[in-house]
N, CA, C and O atoms as CSV, one atom per row, in Angstrom:
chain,resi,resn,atom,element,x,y,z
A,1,UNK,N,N,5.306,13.278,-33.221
A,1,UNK,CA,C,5.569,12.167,-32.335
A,1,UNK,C,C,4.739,10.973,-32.815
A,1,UNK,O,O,3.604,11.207,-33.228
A,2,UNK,N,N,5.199,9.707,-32.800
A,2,UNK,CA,C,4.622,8.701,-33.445
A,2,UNK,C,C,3.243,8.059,-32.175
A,2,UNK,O,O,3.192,8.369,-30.985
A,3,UNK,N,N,2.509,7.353,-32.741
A,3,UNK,CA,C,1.673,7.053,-31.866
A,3,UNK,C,C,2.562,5.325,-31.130
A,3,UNK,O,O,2.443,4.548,-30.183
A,4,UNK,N,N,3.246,5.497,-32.122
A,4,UNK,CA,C,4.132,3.975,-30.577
A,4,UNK,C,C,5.025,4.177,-29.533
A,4,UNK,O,O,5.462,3.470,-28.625
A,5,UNK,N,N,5.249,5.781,-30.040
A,5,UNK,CA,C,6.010,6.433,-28.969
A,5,UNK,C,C,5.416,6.792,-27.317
A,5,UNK,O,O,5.731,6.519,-26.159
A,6,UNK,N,N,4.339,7.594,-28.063
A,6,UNK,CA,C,3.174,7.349,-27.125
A,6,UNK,C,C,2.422,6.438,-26.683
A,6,UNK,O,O,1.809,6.857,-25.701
A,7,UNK,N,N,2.131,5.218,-26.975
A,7,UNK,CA,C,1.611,4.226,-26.917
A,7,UNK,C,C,3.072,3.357,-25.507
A,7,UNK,O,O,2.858,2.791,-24.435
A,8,UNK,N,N,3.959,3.554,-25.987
A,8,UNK,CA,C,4.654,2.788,-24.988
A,8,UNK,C,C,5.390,3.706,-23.513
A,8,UNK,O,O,5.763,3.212,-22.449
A,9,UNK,N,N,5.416,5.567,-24.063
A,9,UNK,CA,C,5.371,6.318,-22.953
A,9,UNK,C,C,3.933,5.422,-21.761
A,9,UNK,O,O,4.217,4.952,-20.659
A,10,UNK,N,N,2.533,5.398,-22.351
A,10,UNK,CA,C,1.621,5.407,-21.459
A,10,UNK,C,C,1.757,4.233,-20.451
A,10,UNK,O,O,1.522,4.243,-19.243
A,11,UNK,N,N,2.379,2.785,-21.581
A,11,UNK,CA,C,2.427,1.770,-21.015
A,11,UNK,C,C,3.536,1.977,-19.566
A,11,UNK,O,O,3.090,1.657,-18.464
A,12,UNK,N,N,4.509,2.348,-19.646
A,12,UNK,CA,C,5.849,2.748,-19.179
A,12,UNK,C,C,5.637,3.687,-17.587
A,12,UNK,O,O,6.270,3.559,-16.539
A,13,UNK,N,N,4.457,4.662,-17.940
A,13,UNK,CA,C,3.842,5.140,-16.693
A,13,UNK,C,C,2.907,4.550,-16.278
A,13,UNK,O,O,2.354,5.248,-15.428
A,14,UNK,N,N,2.329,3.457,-16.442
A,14,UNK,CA,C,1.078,2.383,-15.794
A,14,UNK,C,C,1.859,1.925,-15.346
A,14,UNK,O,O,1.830,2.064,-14.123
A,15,UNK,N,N,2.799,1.278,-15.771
A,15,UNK,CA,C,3.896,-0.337,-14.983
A,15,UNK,C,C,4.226,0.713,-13.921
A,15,UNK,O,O,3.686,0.497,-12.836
A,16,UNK,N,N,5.075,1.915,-14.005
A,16,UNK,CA,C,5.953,2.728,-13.019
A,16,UNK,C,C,4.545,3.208,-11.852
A,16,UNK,O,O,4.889,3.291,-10.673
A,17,UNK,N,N,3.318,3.452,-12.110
A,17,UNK,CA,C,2.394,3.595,-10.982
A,17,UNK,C,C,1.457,2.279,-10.197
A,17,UNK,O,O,0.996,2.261,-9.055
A,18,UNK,N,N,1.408,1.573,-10.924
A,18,UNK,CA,C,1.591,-0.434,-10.620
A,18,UNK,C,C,2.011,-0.817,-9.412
A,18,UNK,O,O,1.455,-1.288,-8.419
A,19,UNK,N,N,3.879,-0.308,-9.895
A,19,UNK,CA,C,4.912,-0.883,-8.649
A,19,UNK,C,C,4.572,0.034,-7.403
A,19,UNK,O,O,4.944,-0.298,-6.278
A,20,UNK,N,N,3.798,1.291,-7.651
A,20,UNK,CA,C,3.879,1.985,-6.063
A,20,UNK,C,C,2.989,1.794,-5.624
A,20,UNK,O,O,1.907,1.804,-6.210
A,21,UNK,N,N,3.260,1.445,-3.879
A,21,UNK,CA,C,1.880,1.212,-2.995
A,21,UNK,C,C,1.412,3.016,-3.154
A,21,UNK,O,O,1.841,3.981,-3.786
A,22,UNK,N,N,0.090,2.701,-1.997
A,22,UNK,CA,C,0.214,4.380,-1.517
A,22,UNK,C,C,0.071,4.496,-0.033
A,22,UNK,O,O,-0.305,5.599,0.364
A,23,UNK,N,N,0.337,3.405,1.025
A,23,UNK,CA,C,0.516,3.803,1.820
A,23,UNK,C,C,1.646,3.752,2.133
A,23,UNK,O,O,2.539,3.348,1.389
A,24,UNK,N,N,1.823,4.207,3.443
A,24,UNK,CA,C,3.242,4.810,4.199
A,24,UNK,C,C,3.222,4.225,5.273
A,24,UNK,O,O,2.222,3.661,5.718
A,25,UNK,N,N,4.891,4.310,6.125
A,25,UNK,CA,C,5.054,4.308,7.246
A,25,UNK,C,C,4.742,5.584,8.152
A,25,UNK,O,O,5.006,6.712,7.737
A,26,UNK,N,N,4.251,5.395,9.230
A,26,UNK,CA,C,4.187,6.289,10.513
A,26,UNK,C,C,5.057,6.305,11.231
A,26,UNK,O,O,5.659,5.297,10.861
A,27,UNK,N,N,6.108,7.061,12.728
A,27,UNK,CA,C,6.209,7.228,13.470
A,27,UNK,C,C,5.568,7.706,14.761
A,27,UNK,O,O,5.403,8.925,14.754
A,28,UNK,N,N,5.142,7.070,15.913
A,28,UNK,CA,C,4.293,7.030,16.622
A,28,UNK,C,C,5.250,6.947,17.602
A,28,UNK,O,O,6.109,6.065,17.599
A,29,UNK,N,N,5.156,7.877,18.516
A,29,UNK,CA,C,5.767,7.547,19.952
A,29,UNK,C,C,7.119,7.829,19.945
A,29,UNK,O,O,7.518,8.249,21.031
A,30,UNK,N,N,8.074,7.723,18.958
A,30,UNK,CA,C,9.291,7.931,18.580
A,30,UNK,C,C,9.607,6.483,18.004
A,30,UNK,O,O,10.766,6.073,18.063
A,31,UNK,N,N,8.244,5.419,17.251
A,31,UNK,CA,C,8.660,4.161,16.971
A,31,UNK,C,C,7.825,4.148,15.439
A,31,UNK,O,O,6.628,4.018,15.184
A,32,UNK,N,N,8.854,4.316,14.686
A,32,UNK,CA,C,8.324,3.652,12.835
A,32,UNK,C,C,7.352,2.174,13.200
A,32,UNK,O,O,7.622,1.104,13.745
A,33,UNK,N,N,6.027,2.806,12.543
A,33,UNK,CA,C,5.170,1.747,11.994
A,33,UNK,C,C,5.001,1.302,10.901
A,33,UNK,O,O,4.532,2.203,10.205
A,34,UNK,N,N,5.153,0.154,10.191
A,34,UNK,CA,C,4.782,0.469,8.741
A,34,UNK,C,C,3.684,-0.283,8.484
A,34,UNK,O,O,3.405,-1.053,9.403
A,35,UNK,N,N,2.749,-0.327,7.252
A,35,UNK,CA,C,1.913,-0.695,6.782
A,35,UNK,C,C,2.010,-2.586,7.167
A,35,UNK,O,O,2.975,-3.184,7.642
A,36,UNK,N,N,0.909,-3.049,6.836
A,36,UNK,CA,C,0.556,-4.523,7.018
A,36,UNK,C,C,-0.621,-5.032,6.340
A,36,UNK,O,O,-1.359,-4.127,5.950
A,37,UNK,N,N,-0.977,-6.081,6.110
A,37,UNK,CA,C,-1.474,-6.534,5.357
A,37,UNK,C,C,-2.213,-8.082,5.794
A,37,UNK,O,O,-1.957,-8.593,6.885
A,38,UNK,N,N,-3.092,-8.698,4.857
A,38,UNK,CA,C,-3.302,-10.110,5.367
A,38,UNK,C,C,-2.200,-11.306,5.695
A,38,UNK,O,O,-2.436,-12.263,6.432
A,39,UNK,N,N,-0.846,-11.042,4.946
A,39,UNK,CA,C,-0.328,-12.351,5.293
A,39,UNK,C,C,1.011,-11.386,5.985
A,39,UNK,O,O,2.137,-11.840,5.787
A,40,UNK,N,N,0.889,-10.054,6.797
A,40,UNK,CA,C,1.710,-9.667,7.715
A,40,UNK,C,C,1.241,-9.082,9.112
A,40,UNK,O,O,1.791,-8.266,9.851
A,41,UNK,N,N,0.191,-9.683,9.215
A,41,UNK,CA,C,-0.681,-9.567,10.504
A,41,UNK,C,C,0.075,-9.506,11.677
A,41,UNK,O,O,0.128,-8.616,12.526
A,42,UNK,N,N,0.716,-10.698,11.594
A,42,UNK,CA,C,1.479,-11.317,12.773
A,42,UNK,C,C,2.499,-10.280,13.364
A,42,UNK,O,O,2.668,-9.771,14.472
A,43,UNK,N,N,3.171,-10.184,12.000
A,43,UNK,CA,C,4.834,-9.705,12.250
A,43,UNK,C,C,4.583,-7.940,12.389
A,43,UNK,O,O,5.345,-7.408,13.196
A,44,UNK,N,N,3.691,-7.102,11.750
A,44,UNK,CA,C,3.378,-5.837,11.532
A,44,UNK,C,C,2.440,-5.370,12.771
A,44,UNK,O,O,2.760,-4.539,13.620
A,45,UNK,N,N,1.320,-6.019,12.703
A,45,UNK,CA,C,0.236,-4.866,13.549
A,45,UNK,C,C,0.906,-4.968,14.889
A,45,UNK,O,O,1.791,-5.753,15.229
A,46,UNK,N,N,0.183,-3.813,15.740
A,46,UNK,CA,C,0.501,-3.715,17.147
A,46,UNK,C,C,-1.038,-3.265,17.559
A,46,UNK,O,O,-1.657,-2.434,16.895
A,47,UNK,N,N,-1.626,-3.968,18.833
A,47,UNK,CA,C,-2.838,-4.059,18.780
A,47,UNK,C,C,-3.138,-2.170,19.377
A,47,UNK,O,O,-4.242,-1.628,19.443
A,48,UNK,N,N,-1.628,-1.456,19.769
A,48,UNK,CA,C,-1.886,-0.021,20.764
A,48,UNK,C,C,-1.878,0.534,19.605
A,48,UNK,O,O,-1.620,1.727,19.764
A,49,UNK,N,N,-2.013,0.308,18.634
A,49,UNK,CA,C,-1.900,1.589,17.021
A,49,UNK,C,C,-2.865,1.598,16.540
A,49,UNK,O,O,-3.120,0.417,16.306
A,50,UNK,N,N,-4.205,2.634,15.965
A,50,UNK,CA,C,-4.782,2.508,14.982
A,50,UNK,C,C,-4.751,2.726,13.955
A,50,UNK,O,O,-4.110,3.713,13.594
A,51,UNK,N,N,-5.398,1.944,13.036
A,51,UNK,CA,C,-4.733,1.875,11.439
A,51,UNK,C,C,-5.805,2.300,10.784
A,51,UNK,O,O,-6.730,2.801,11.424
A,52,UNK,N,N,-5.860,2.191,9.576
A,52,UNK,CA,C,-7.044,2.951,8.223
A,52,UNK,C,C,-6.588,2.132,7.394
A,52,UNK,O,O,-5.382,1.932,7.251
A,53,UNK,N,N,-7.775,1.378,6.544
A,53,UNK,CA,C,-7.846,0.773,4.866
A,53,UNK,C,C,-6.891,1.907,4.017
A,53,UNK,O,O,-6.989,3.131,4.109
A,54,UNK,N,N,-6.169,1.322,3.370
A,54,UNK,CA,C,-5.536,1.985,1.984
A,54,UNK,C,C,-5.917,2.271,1.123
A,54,UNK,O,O,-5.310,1.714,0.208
A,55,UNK,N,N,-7.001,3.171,0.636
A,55,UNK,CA,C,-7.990,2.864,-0.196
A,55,UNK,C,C,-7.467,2.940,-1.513
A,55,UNK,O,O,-8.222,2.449,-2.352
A,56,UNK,N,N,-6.275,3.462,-2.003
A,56,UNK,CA,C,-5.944,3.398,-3.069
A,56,UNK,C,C,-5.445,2.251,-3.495
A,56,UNK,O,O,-5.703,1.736,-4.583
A,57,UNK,N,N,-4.424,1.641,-2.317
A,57,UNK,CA,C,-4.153,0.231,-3.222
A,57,UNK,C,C,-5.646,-0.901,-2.977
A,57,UNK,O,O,-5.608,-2.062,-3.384
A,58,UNK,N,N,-6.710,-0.399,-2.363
A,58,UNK,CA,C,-8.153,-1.002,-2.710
A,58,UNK,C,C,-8.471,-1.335,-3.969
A,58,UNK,O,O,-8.685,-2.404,-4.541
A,59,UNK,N,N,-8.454,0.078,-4.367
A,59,UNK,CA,C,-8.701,0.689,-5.632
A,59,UNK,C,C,-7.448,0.035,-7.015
A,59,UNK,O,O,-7.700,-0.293,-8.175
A,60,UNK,N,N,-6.276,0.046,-6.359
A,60,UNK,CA,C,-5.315,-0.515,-7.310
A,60,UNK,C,C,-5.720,-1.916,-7.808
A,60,UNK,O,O,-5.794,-2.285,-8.980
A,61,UNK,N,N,-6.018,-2.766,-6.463
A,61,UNK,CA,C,-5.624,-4.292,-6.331
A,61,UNK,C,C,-6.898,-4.398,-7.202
A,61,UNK,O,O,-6.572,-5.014,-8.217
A,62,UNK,N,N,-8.443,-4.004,-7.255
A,62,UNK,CA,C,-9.219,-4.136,-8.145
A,62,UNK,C,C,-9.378,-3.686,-9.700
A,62,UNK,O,O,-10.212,-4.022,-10.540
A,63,UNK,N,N,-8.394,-2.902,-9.761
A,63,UNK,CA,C,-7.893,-2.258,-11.177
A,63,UNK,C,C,-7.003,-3.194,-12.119
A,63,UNK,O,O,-7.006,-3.222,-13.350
A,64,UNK,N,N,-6.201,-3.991,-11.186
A,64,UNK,CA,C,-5.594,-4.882,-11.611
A,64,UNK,C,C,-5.435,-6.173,-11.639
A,64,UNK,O,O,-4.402,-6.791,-11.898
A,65,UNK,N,N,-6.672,-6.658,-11.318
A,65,UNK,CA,C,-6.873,-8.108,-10.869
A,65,UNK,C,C,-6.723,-9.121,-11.649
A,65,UNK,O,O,-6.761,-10.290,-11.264
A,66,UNK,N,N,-6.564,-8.797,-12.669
A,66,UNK,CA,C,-6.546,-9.505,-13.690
A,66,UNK,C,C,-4.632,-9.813,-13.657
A,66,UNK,O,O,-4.396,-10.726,-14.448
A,67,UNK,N,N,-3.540,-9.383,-13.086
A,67,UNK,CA,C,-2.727,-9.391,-13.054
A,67,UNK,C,C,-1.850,-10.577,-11.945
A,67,UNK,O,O,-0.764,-11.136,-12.096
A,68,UNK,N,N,-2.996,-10.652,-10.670
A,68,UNK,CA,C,-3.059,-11.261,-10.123
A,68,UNK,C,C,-1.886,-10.924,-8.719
A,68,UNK,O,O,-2.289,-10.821,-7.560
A,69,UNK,N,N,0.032,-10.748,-9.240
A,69,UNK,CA,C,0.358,-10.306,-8.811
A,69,UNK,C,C,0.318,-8.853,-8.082
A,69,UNK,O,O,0.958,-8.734,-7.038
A,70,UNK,N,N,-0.196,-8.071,-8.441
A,70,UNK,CA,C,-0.156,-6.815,-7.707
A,70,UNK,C,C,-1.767,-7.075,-6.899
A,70,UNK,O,O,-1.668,-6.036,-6.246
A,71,UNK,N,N,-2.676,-7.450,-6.602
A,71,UNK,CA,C,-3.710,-7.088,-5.453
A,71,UNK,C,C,-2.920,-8.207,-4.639
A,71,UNK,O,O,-3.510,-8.357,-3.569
A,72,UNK,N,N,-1.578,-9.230,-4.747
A,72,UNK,CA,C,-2.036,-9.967,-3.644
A,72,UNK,C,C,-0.467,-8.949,-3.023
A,72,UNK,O,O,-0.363,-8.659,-1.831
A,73,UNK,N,N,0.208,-8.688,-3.681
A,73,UNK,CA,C,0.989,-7.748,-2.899
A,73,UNK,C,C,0.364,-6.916,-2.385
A,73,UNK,O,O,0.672,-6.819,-1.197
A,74,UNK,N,N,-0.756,-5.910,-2.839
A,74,UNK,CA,C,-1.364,-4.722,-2.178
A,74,UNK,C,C,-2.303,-5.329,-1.083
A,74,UNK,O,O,-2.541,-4.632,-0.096
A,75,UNK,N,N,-2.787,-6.427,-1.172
A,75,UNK,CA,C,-3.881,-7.023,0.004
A,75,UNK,C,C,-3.436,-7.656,1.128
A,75,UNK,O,O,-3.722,-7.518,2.317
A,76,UNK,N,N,-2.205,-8.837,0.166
A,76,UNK,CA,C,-1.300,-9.375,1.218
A,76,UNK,C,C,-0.249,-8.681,2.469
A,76,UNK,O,O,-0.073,-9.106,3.611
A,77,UNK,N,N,0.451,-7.284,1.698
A,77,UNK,CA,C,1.459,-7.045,2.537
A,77,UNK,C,C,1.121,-5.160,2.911
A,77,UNK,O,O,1.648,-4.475,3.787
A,78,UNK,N,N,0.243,-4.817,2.050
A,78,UNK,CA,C,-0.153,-3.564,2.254
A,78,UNK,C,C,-1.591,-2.892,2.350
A,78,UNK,O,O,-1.885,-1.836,1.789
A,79,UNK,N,N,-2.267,-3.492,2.973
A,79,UNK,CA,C,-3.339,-2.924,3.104
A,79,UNK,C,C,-3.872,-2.034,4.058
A,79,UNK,O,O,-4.872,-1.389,3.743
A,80,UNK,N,N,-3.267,-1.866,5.395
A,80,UNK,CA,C,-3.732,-0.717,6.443
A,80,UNK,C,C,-2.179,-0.331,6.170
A,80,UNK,O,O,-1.230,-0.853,5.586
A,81,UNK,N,N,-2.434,0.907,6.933
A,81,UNK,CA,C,-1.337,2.171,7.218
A,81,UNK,C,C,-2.006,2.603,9.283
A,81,UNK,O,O,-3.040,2.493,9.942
A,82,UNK,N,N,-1.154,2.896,9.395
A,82,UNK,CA,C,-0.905,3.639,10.937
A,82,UNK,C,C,-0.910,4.810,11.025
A,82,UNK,O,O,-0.002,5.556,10.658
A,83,UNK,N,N,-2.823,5.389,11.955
A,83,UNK,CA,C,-2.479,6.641,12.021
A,83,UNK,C,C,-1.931,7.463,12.989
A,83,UNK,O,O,-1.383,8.559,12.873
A,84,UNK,N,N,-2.234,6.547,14.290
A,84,UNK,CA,C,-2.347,7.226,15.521
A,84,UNK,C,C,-1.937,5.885,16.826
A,84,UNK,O,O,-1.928,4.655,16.780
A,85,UNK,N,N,-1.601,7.015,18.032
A,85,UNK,CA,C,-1.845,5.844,19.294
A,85,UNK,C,C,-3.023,5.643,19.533
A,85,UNK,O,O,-3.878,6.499,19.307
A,86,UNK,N,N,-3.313,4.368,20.082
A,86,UNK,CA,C,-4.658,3.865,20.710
A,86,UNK,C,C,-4.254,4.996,22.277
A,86,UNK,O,O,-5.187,5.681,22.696
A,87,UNK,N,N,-3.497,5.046,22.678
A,87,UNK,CA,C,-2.781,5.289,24.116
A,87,UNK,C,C,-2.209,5.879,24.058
A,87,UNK,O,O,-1.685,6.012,22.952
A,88,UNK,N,N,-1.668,6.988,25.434
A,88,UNK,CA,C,-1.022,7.675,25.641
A,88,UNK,C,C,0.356,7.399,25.577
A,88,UNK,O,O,0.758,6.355,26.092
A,89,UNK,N,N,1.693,8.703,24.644
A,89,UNK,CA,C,2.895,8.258,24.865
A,89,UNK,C,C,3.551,8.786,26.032
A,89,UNK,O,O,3.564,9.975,26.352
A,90,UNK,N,N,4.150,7.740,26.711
A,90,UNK,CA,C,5.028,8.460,27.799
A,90,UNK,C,C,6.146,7.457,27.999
A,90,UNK,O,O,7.048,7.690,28.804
């Protein structure tokens, strides 16, 4: 196997793990939450949900900063995930 073969396999699985966040949506209550971020504050959080840092796209957005595009997607639109109710469902 040539080393440009390999050389552009590696590149090919960096770009393809790049594009994925790692957090997720929740269902809570019988209602999909999904992740939010600094510039989806508004439209995403719900103040009855608690959420958790993403630490991987933490970890991404500083891995790649130099890229510029991917931490402001991972900071901007994905940075907490939803684990739980603040409150009881009924």
């Amino acid at each position: 196997m040539s080393t440009n073969l390999i050389k552009l396999t590696a590149i090919v699985c960096l770009v393809a793990l790049s594009l994925s966040a790692c957090g997720s949506s929740k269902t809570i209550c019988n209602k999909t939450y999904d992740t939010y971020g600094a510039f989806s504050t508004d439209d995403e959080h719900n103040p009855d949900i608690k959420y958790k840092v993403i630490a991987g796209n933490v970890v991404w957005s500083i891995l790649l900063i130099e890229t510029v595009v991917f931490p402001v997607y991972f900071i901007g639109f994905s940075l907490f995930e939803p684990v739980e109710s603040k409150v009881s469902c009924s």
